[in-house]
N, C-alpha and C positions, 0 to 999 in steps of 0.2 A: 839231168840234175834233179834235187830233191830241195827242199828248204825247209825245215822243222821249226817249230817255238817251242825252245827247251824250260824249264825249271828245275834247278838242282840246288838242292840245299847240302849241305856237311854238317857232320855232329862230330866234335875233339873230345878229347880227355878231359880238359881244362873245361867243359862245358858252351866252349865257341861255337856258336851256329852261325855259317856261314851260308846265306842266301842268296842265288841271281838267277837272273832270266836272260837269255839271250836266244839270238839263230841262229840255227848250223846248216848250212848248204853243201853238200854231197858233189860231187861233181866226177864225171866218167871223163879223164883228159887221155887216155893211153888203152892200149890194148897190146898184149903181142900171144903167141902160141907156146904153150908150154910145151917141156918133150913131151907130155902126154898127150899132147893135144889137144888139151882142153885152151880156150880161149883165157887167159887172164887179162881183168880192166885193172886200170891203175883209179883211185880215186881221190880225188881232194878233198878236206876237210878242213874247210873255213868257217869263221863265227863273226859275227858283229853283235853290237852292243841290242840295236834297236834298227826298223826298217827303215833310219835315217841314214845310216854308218855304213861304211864302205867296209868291204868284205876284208878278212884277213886271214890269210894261210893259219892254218896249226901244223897239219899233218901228212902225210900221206897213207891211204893206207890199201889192201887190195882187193879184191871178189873174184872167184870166177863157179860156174856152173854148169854142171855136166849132166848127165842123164839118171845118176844116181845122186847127185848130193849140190849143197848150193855151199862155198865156205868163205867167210869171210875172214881176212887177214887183219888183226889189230897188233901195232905195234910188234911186228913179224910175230905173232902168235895165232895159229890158225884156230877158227873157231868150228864147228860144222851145224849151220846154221839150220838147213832143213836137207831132209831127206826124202827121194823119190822110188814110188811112187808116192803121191799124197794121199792120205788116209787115217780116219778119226781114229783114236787112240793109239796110231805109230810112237812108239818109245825109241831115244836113242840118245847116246854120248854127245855131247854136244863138244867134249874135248878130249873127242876118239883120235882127233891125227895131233896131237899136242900133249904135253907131259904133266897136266895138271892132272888130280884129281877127278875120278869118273863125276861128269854132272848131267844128270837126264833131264832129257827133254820130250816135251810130250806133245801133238797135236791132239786141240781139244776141238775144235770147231771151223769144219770148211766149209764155202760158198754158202756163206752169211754175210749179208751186208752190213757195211759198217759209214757211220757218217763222222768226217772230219771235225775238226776243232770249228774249222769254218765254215760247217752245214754240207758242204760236199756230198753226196750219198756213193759210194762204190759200193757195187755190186756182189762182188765175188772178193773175198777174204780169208785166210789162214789166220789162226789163232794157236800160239805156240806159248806153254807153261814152261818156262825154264827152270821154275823155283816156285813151291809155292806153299816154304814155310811159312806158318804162323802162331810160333811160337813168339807169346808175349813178355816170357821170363827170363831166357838167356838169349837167343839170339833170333831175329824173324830175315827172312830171305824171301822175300816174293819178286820175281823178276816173269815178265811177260813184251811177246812182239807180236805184231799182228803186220801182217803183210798181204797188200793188195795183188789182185793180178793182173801185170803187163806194167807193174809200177816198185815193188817192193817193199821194205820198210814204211809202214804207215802210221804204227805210233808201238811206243815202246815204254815201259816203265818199268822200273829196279826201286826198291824197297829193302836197305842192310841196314838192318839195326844190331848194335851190339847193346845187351843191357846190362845194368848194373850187376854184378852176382855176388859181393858182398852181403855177408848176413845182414845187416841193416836193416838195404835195399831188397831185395833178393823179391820178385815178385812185384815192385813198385812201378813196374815201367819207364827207369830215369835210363836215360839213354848215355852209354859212353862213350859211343863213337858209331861211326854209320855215315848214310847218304840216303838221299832222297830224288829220282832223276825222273823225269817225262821228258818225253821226244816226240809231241804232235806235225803230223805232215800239213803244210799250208798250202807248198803249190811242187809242181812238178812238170818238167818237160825237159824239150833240147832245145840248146843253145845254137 
């Protein structure tokens, strides 16, 4: 299992910002073999408000990893999360087995260490740019994960802004729709 401290805010049309913090706890309940052979986990995805509140289903969702690639399953749309072997400046589709839109993804920095929300120091880390526009006129995408080793997911952040493009605005930076999401790992083991 994982536990993260998320923050995600939303930006609407209307100008609604919606903001909350919660935790999201990951959890491996299932395993079976695929015909490929590869191992597929099944995993849970629960949230509470606060580390007073009792866990709550949201999802299911899946993982599995093989010798060339690691893919994780959101809402039956597979993503292809990293690719092996690992090596600095590897490029690649991160939605090569799925029908979206090519999105590359890059490895920027391996076995560097990285310290947790909670002072933790690990050692050995992957540093993955999924996005990392920064355009402040029409639209910014910055989306980044950084993954431990022998742990995975260790902190993640996504950055979509849509902005104004109205002559008015155009260059103003008012925001008309978007998100804002971090995903810091707190703790981590087996149940």
């Amino acid at each position: 299992y994982a536990v993260y401290d998320v923050e995600e805010v939303n930006y609407d049309i209307l100008g609604t910002i919606d903001s909350s913090r919660f935790q999201l706890r990951t959890e491996v309940v299932d395993s079976f073999a695929s015909q490929s052979g590869d191992i597929n986990y099944i995993l849970h995805r629960s949230t509470r408000p606060d580390t007073t509140s009792s866990w709550e289903f949201q999802r299911a969702w899946s993982t599995y990893i093989n010798s060339n690639q690691a893919v994780l399953v959101e809402e039956n749309i597979p993503y292809l999360k990293l690719v092996f072997p690992v090596e600095r400046g590897k490029v690649w589709d991160g939605n090569k087995l799925n029908t979206q839109e090519e999105d590359e993804y890059e490895m920027i920095e391996i076995g560097q260490p990285y310290t947790t929300s909670l002072g933790d120091s690990l050692a050995n880390t992957l540093r993955v740019i999924q996005s990392d526009n920064q355009d402040t006129v029409i639209q910014q995408d910055k989306r980044i994960e950084i993954y431990g080793l022998g742990i995975g997911l260790v902190y993640k952040e996504s950055l979509l802004l849509n902005y104004c493009t109205d002559p008015d605005c155009i260059g103003l930076q008012e925001i008309e729709s978007g998100s804002s999401y971090k995903q810091s790992l707190v703790s981590y083991g087996k149940d």
